[in-house]
mmCIF file of the N, C-alpha and C atoms, coordinates in Angstrom:
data_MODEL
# 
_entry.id   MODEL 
# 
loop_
_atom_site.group_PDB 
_atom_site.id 
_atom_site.type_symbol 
_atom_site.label_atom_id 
_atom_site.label_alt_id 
_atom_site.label_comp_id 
_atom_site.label_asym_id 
_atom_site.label_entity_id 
_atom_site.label_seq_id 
_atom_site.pdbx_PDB_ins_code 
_atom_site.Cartn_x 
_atom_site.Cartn_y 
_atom_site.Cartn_z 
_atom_site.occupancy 
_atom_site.B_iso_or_equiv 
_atom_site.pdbx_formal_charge 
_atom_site.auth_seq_id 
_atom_site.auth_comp_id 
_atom_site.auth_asym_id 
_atom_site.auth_atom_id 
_atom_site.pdbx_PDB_model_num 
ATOM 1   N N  . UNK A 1 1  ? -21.115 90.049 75.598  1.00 0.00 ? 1  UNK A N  1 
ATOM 2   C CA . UNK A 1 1  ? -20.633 88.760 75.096  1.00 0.00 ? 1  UNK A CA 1 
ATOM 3   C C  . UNK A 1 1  ? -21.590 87.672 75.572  1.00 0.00 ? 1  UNK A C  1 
ATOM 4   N N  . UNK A 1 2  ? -21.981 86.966 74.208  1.00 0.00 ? 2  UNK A N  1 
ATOM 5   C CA . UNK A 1 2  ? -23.037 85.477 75.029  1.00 0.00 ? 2  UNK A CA 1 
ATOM 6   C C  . UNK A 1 2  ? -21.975 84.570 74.906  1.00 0.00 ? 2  UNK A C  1 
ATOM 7   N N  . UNK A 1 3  ? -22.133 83.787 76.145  1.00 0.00 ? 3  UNK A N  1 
ATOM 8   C CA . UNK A 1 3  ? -21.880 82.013 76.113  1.00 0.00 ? 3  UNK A CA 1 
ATOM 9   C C  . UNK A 1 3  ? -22.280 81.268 75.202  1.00 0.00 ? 3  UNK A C  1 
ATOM 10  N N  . UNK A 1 4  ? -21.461 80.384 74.670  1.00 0.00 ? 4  UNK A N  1 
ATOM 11  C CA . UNK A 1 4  ? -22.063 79.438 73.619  1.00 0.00 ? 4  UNK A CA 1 
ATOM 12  C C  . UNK A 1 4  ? -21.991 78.253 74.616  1.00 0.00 ? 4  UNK A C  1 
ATOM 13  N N  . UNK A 1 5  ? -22.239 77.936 76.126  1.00 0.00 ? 5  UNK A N  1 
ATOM 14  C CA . UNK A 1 5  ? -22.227 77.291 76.782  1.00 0.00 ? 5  UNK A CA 1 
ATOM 15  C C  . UNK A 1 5  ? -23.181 77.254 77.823  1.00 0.00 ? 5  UNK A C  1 
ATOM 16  N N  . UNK A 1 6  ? -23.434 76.064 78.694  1.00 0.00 ? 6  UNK A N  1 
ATOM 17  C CA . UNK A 1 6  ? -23.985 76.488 79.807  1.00 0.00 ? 6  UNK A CA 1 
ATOM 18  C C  . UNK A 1 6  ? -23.450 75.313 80.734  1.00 0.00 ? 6  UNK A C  1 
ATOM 19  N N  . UNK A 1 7  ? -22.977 75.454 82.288  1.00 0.00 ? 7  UNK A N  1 
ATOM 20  C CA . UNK A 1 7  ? -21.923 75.285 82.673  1.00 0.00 ? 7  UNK A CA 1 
ATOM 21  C C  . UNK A 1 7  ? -22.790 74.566 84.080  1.00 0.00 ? 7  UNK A C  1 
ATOM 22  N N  . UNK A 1 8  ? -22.732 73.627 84.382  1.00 0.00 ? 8  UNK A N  1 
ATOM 23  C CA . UNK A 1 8  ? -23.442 72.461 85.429  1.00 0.00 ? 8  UNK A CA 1 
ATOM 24  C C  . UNK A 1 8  ? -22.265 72.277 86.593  1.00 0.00 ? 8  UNK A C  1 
ATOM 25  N N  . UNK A 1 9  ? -22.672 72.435 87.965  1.00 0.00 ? 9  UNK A N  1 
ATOM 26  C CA . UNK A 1 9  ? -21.692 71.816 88.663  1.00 0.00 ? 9  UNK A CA 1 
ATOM 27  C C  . UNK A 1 9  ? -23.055 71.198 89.529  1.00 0.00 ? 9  UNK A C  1 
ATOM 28  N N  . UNK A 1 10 ? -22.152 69.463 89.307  1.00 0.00 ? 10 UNK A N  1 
ATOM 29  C CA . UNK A 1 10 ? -23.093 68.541 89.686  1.00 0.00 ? 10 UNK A CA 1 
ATOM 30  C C  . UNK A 1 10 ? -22.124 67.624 91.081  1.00 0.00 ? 10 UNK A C  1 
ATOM 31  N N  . UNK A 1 11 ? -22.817 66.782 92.071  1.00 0.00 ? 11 UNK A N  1 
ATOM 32  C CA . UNK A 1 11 ? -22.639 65.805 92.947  1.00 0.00 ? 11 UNK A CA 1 
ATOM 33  C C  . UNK A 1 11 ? -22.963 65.058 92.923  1.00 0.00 ? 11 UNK A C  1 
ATOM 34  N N  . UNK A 1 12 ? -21.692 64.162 91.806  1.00 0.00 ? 12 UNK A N  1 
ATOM 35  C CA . UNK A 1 12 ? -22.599 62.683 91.438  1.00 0.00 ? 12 UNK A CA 1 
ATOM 36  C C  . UNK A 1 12 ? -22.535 61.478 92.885  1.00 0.00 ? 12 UNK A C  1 
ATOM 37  N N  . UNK A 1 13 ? -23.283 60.725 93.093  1.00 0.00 ? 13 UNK A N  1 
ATOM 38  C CA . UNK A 1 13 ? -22.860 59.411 94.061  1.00 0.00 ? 13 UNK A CA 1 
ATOM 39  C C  . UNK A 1 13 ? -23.011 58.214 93.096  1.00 0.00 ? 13 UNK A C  1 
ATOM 40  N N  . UNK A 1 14 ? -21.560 57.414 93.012  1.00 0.00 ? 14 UNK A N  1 
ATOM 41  C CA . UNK A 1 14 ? -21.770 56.547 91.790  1.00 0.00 ? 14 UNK A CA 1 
ATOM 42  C C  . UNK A 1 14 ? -21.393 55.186 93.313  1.00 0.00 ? 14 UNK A C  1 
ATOM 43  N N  . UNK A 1 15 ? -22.178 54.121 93.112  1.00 0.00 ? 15 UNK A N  1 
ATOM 44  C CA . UNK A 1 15 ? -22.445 52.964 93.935  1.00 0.00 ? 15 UNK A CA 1 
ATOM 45  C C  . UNK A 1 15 ? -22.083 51.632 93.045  1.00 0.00 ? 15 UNK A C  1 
ATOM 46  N N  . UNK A 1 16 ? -20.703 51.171 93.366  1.00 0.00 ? 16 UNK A N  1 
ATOM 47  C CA . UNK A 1 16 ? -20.478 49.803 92.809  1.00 0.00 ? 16 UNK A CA 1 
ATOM 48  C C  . UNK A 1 16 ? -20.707 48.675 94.080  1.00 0.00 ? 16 UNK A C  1 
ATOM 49  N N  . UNK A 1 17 ? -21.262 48.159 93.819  1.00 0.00 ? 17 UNK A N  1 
ATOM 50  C CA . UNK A 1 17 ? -21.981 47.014 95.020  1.00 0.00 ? 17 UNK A CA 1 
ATOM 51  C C  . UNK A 1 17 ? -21.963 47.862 96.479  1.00 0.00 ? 17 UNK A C  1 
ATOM 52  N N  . UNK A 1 18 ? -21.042 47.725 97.337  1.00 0.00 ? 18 UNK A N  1 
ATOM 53  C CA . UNK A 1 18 ? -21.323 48.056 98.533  1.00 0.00 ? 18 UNK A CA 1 
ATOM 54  C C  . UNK A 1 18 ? -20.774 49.357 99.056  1.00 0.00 ? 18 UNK A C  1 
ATOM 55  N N  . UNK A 1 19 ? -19.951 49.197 98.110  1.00 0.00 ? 19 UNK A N  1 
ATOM 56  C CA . UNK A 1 19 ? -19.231 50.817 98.110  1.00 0.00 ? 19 UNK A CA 1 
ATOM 57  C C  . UNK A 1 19 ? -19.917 51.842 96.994  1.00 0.00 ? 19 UNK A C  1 
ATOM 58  N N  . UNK A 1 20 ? -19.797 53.234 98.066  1.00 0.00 ? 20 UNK A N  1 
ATOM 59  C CA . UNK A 1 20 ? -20.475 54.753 97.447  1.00 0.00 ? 20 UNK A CA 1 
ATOM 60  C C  . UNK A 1 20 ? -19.551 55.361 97.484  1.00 0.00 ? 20 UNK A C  1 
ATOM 61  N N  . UNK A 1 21 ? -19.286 56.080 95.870  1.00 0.00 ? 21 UNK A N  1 
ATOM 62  C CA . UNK A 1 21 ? -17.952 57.090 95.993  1.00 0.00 ? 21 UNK A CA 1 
ATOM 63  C C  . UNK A 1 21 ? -19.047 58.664 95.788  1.00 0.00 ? 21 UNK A C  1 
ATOM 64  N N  . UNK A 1 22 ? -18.211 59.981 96.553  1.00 0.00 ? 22 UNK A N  1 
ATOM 65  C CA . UNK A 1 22 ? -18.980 60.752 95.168  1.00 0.00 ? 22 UNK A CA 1 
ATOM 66  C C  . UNK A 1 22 ? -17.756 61.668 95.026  1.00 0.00 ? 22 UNK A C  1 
ATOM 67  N N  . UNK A 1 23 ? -18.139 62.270 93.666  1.00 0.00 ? 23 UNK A N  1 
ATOM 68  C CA . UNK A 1 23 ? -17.575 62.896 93.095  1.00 0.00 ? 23 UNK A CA 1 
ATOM 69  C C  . UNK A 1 23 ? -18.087 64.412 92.530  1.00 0.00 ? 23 UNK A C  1 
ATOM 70  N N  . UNK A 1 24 ? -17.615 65.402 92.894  1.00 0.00 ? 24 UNK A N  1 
ATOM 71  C CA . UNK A 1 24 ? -17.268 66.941 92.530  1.00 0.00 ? 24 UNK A CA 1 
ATOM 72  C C  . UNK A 1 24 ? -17.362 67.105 91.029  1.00 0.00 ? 24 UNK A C  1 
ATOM 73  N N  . UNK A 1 25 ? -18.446 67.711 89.901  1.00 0.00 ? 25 UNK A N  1 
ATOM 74  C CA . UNK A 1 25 ? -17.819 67.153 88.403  1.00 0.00 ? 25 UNK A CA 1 
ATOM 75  C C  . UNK A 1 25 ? -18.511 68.808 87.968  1.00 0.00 ? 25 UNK A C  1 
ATOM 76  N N  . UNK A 1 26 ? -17.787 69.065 86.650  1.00 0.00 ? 26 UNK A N  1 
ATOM 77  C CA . UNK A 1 26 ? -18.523 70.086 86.073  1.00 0.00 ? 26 UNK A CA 1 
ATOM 78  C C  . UNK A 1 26 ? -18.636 70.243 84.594  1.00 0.00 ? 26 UNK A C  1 
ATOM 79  N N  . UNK A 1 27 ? -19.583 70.150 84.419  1.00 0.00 ? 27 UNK A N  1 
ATOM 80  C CA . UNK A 1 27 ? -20.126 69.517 82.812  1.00 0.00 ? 27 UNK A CA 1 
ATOM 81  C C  . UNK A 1 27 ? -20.813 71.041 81.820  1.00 0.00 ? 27 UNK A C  1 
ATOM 82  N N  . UNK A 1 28 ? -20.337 70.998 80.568  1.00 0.00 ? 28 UNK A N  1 
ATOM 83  C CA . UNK A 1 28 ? -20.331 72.113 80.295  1.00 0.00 ? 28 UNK A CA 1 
ATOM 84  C C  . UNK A 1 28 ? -20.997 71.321 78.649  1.00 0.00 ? 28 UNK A C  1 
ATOM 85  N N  . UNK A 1 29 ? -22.202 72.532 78.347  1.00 0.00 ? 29 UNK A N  1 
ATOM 86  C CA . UNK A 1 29 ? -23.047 71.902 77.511  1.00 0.00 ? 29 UNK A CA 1 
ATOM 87  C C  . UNK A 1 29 ? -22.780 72.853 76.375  1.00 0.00 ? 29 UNK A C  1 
ATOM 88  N N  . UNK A 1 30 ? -22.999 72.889 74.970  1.00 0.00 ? 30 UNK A N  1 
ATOM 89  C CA . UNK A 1 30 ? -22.503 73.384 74.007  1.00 0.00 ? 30 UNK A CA 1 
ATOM 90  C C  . UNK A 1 30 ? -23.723 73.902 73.468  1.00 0.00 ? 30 UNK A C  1 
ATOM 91  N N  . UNK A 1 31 ? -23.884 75.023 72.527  1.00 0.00 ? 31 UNK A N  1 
ATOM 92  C CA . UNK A 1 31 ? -25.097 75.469 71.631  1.00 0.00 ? 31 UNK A CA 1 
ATOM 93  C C  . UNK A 1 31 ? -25.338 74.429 70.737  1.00 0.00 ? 31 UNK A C  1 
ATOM 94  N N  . UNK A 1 32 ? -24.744 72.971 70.152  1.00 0.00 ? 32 UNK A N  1 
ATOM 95  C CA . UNK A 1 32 ? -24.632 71.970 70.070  1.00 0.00 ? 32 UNK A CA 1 
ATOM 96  C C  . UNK A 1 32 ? -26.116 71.027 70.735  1.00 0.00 ? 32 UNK A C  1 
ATOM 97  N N  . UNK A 1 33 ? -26.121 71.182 71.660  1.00 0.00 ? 33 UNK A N  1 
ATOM 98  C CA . UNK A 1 33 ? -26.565 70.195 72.086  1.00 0.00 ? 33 UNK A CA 1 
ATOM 99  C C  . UNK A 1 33 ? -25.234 68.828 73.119  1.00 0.00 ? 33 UNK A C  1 
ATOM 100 N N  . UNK A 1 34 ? -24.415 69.345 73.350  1.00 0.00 ? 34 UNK A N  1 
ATOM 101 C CA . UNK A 1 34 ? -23.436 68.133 73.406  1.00 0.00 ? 34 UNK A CA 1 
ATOM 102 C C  . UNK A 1 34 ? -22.876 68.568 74.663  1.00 0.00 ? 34 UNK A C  1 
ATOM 103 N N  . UNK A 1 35 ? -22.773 67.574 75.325  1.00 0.00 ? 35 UNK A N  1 
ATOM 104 C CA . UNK A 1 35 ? -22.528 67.711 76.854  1.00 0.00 ? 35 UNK A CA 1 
ATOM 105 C C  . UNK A 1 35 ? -20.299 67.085 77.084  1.00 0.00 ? 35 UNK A C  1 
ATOM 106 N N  . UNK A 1 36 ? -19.980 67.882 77.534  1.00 0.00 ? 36 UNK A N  1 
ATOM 107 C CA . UNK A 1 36 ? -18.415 67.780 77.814  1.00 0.00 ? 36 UNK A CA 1 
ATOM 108 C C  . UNK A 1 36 ? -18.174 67.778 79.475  1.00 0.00 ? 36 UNK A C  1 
ATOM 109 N N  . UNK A 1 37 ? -17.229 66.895 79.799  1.00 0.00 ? 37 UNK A N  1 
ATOM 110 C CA . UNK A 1 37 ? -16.838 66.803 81.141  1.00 0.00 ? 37 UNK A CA 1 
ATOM 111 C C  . UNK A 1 37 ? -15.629 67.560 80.991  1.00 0.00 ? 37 UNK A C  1 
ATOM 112 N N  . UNK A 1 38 ? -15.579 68.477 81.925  1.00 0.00 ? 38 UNK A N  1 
ATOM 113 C CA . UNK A 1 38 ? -14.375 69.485 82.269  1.00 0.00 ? 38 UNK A CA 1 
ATOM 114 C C  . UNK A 1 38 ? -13.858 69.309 83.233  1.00 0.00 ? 38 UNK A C  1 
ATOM 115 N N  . UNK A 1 39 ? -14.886 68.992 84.589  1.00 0.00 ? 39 UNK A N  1 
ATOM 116 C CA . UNK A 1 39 ? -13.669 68.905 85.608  1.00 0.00 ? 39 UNK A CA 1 
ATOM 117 C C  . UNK A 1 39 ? -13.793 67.690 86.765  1.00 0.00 ? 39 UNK A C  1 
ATOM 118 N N  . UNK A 1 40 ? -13.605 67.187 86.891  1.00 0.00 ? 40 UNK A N  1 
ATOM 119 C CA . UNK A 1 40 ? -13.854 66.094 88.077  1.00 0.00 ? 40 UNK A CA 1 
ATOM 120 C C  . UNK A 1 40 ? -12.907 65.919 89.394  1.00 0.00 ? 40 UNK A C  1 
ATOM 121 N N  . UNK A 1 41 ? -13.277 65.879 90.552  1.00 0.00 ? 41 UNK A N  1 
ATOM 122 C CA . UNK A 1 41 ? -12.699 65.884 91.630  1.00 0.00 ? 41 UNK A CA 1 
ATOM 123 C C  . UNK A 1 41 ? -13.403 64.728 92.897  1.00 0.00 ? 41 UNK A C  1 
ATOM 124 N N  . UNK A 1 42 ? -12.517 63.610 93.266  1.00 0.00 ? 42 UNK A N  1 
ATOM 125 C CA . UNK A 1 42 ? -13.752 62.938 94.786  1.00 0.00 ? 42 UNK A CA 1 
ATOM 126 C C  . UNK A 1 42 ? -13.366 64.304 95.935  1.00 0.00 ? 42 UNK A C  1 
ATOM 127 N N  . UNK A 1 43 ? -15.011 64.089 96.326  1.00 0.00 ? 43 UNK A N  1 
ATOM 128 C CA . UNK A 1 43 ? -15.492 64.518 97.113  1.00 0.00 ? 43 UNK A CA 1 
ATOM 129 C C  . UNK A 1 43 ? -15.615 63.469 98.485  1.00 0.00 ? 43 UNK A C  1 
ATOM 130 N N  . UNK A 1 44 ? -14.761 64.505 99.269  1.00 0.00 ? 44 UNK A N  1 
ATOM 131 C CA . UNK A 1 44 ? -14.872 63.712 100.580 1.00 0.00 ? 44 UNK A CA 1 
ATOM 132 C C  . UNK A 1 44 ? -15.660 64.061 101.635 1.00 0.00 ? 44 UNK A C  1 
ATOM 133 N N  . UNK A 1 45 ? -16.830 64.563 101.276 1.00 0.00 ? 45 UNK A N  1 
ATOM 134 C CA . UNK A 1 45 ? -17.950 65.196 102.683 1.00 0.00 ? 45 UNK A CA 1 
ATOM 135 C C  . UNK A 1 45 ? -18.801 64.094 103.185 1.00 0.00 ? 45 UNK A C  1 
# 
């Protein structure tokens, strides 16, 4: 069986002025071309 996907687990750090959050995310890309957010979680490390 092939994937019609390919499946990213990324550690974003997103910075609004003085504060840094990050976040746990996993982004799943299509034979498309087209990128989907599946899972998101903050990360507290």
């Amino acid at each position: 069986v092939i994937d019609d996907f390919a499946k990213f687990n990324l550690l974003l750090k997103v910075k609004r002025g003085e504060k840094e959050e990050k976040f746990k995310v996993e982004v799943h890309k299509n034979n498309e071309g087209s990128f989907h957010l599946n899972q998101m979680e903050a990360d507290h490390s």
